[in-house]
N, C-alpha and C positions, 0 to 999 in steps of 0.2 A: 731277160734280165731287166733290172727295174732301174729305169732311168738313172744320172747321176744327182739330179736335180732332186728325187724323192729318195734316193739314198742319204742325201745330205741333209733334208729335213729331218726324216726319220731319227739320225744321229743328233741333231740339235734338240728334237724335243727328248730323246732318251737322256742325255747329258744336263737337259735343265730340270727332268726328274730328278734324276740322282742327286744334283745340290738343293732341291727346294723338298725332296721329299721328307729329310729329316726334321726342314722346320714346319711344315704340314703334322706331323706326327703328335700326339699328346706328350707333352714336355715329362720325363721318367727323371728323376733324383737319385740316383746310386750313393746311398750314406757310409760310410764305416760305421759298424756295431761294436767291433772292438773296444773297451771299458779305457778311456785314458785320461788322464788329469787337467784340471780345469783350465780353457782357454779366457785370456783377456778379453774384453772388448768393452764399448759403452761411448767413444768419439762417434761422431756422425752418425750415434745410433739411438733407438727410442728402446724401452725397457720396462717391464713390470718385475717386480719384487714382493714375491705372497710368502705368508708366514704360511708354509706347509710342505708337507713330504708326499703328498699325493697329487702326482702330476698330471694323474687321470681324470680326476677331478678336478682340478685344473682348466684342462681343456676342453672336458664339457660345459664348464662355466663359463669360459670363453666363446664357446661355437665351435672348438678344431674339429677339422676331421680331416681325413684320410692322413693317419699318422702313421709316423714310417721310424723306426730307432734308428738314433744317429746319435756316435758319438759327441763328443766337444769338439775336435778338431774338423769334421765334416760341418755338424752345427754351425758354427762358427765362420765357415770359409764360406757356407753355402746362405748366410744370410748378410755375409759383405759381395758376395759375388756380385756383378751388375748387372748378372742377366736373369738373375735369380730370385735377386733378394727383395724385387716389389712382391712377390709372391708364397714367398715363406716367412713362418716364424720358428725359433728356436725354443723349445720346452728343456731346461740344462736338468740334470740333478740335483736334486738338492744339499745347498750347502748351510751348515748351520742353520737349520730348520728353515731357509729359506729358498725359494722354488725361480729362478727369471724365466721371462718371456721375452726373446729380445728380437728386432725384427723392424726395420725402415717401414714396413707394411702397416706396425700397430697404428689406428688413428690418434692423430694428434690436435691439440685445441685448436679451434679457427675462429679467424674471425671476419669480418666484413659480411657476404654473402656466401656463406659457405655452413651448410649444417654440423652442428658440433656431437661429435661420435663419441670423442673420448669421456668426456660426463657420464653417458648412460654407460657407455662400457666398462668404467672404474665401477659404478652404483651395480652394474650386475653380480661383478665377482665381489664385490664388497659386503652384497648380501648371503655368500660362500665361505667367507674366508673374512677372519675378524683382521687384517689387516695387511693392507694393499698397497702398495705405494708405484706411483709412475714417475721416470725419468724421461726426459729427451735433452739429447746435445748436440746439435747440427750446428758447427762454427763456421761451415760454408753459404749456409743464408742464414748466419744471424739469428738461430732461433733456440731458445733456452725453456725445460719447464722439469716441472715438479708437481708432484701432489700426493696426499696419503688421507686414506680412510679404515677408522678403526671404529671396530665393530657397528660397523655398515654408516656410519656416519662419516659425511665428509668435515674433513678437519683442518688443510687449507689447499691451496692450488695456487699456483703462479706458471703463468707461461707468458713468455717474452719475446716478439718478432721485431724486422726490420721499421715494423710499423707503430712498435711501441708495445704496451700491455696489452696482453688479447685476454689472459685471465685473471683473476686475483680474487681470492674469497679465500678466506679464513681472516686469523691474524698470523700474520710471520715470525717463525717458530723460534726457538733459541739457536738451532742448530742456522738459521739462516744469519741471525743476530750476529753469534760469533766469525762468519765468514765476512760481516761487514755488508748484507744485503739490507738497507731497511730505505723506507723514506723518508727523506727529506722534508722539511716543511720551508719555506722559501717566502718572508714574512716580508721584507722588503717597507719601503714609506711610499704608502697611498699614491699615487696619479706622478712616481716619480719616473723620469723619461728612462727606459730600458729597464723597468719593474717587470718581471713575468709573474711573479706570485706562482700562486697555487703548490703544488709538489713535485717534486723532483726524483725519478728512481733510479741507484743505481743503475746499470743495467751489467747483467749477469755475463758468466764466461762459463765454459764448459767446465773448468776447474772447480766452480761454484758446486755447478750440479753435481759433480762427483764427492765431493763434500760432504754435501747436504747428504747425498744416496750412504756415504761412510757414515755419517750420525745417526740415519735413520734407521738402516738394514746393513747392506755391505757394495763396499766402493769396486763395482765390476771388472775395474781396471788394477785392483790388487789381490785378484783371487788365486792367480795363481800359485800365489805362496802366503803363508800366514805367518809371521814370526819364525819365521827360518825354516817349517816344517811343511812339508809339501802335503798340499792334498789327495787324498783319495781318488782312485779312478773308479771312474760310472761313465754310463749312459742315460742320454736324454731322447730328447723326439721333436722330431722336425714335421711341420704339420702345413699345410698351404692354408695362407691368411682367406679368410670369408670375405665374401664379393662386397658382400654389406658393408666394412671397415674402408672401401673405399672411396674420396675427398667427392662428395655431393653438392653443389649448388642449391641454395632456395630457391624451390619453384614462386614467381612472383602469382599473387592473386590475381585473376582474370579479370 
């Protein structure tokens, strides 16, 4: 008979199999394929908006691969999920000739010491698809943006952190205008004591962004109904975000 001492090992490493095997395992995504009608989303989320019905095209413009169909409601749960969602994005169906990408994963503008992904990555699909638009609305660290490029030119960009403006190139659009987003010019008398000069920018709220995304495409957060008439059910595709979209530091020069 085998000691009680190596009986009881033996049991402890089978037992710490059994719970760590699963998370050793390659992470498998079980989507619903079922066709169902459009989920909300776009708080605490980032998003692209293409003028297109070809989703496939789509995601090779983007880099997806190992795509898998998933409804809206899998879509959807599976790119809020916490354990999930740094690692997917959602490809929806298309509504009103237009296609989201939605996903905490997509890169977003940086600044300080940090390589900027999301430029080249709008400029790729942009040279794809005559018109592009990105959101982000993070109200938990303060971080707001927007941008659109039609027919592969970019046309303006704003994105706004804790830290201030990290982007701004264009001029700001009418659609920003009438939300009350513009700057300030702040003229003040020369060398007078508490003068700050220079400009002053609002700064944005998620409500903004949602706005701007209804003036320019469609507000993510009211798709699920249009004018009292419910939409259409489809299917989209859930894709695992590329390693490359993930927050890079500048290497400093030797």
């Amino acid at each position: 008979m085998l000691p009680a001492v190596v009986i009881l090992v033996v049991l402890t490493i089978a037992t710490a199999a059994a719970v760590l095997a699963p998370r050793l395992l390659p992470r498998r995504v079980r989507m619903d394929v079922a066709p169902d009608r459009p989920r909300a989303f776009g708080s605490e989320m980032a998003w692209l908006a293409v003028e297109t019905d070809d989703a496939g095209r789509l995601a090779n413009a983007l880099g997806l691969e190992d795509l898998s169909v998933a409804n809206w409601n899998s879509g959807i749960g599976a790119i809020y999920d916490l354990k999930l969602s740094d690692s997917f994005v959602f490809i929806s169906p298309p509504i009103e000739g237009w296609t989201f990408v939605a996903g905490v994963s997509l890169p977003m503008p940086q600044g300080g010491g940090f390589v900027d992904k999301a430029a080249p990555l709008l400029a790729r699909v942009a040279r794809e698809f005559s018109n592009v638009q990105y959101f982000a609305a993070f109200p938990i660290i303060d971080f707001y943006a927007w941008a659109r490029f039609e027919n592969g030119q970019p046309r303006r960009a704003a994105a706004f952190g804790e830290a201030g403006v990290l982007w701004d190139a264009g001029r700001p659009t009418a659609a920003e205008r009438e939300l009350g987003l513009s700057m300030l010019e702040l003229r003040g008398i020369l060398n007078r004591q508490g003068d700050i000069g220079g400009a002053l920018q609002l700064h944005p709220t998620e409500a903004h962004v949602l706005g701007i995304a209804e003036r320019w495409s469609l507000n993510p957060m009211a798709i699920e109904a249009s004018g009292g008439q419910k939409r259409e059910n489809g299917v989209g595709w859930i894709a695992r975000a590329p390693h490359a979209w993930r927050a890079q530091r500048v290497r400093s020069a030797a």
